[in-house]
N, C-alpha and C positions, 0 to 999 in steps of 0.2 A: 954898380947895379946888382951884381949878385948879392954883394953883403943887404943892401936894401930887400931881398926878396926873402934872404933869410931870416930877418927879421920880421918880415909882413909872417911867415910861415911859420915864426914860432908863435907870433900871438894869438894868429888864428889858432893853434892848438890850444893855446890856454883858453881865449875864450870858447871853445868846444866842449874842453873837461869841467869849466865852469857853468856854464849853461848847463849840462849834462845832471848833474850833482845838484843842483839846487831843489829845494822840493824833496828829496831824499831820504832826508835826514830821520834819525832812530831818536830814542827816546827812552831813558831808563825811567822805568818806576817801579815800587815797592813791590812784593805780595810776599807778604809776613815778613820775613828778614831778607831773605833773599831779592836781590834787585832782578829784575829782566827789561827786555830790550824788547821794544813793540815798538814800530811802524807807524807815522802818522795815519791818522783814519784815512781811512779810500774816498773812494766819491761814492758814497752809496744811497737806497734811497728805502723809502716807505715798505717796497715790496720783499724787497732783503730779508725783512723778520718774520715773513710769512714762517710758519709751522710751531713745533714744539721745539723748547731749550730745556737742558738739561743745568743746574749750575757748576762749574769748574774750581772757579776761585770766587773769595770775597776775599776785598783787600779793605779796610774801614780803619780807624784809628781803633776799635773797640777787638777787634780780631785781629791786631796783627801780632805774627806770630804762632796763630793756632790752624791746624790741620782743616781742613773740610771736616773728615771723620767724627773731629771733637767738637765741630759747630753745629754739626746737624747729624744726630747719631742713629737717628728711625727713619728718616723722610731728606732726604735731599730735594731741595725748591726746585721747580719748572715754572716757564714760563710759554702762555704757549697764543703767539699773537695771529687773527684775523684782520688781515689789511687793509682788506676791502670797507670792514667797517669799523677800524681805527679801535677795536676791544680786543684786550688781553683777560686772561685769566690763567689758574693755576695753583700754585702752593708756597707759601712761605718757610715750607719743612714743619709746620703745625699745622696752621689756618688756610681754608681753600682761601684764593685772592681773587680779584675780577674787578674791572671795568674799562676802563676809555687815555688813551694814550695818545700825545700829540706828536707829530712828527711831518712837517709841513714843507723847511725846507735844508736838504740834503739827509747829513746826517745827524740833524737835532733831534733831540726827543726830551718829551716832557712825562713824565709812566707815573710817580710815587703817588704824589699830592689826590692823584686819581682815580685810586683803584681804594675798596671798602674789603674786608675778612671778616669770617667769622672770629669768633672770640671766645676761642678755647686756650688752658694754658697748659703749655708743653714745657718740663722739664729738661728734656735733651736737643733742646733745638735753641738756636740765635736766629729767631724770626725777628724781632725789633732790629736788630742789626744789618740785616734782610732789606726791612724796609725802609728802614735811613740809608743805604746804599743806593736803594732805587732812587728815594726820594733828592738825591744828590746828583744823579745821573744828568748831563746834560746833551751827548755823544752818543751813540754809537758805531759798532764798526763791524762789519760781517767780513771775515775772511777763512774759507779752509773750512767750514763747516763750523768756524767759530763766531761768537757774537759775542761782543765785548762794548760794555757798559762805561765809558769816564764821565768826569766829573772836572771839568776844568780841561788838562793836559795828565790827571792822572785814572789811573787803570782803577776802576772800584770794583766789579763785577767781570768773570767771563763764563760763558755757559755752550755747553757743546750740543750741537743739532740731533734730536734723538729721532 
């Protein structure tokens, strides 16, 4: 009898740390060479992106490896979204940007394909790079005053609440 209980008692432990852990789980991806570790997205929603963003990192095939400093060396991009009616605008670090952002259910979002800029050209800026980031976006995740942008399972954008 007792051996029987210590057995019920250790699997209930396992299936406890088991259960517990699931869902958990971290997640390396790139930005520039350097790997880090982020968090599957949260459960977040529509209103999450209310205010202005500042951008932190771009992580793209075409920037990796290069500084913030050296991508955008006049104008660091902002992004600054209205929820209530689903419009974003702001800056590419050259061209203002602006229009209409989907984000229907959890934390999808749809931003690139949908927003129109002016058409000035800037020497010290990776605005095209900018907006193939956006344009690849298909996540987001607000955590810590942070807002971070993927593409699949990986990190393409994060930008800080200003």
């Amino acid at each position: 009898m007792r051996g029987n209980l210590m057995i019920l008692a250790v699997a209930l432990a396992f299936s406890t740390i088991a259960c517990n852990t699931t869902g958990k789980k971290a997640e390396a991806t790139g930005s520039g060479d350097t790997a880090t570790t982020v968090q599957k997205p949260s459960t977040v929603d529509n209103a999450s992106l209310e205010g202005t963003w500042e951008l932190k990192s771009l992580t793209t095939a075409e920037t990796a490896g290069k500084q913030l400093k050296d991508l955008f060396k006049d104008k660091i991009p902002t992004l600054t979204f209205n929820t209530k009616d689903h419009k974003v605008d702001g800056n590419n670090g050259c061209n203002g940007i602006g229009g209409t952002y989907e984000s229907e259910k959890g934390n999808s979002i749809k931003i690139g394909d949908k927003l129109v800029s002016t058409m000035m050209h800037c020497e010290n800026a990776a605005y095209n790079e900018f907006m193939n980031g956006l344009k690849s976006t298909t996540n987001f995740d607000v955590r810590d005053n942070e807002l971070t942008f993927i593409s699949g399972d990986i990190v393409v954008m994060q930008f800080v609440k200003k």
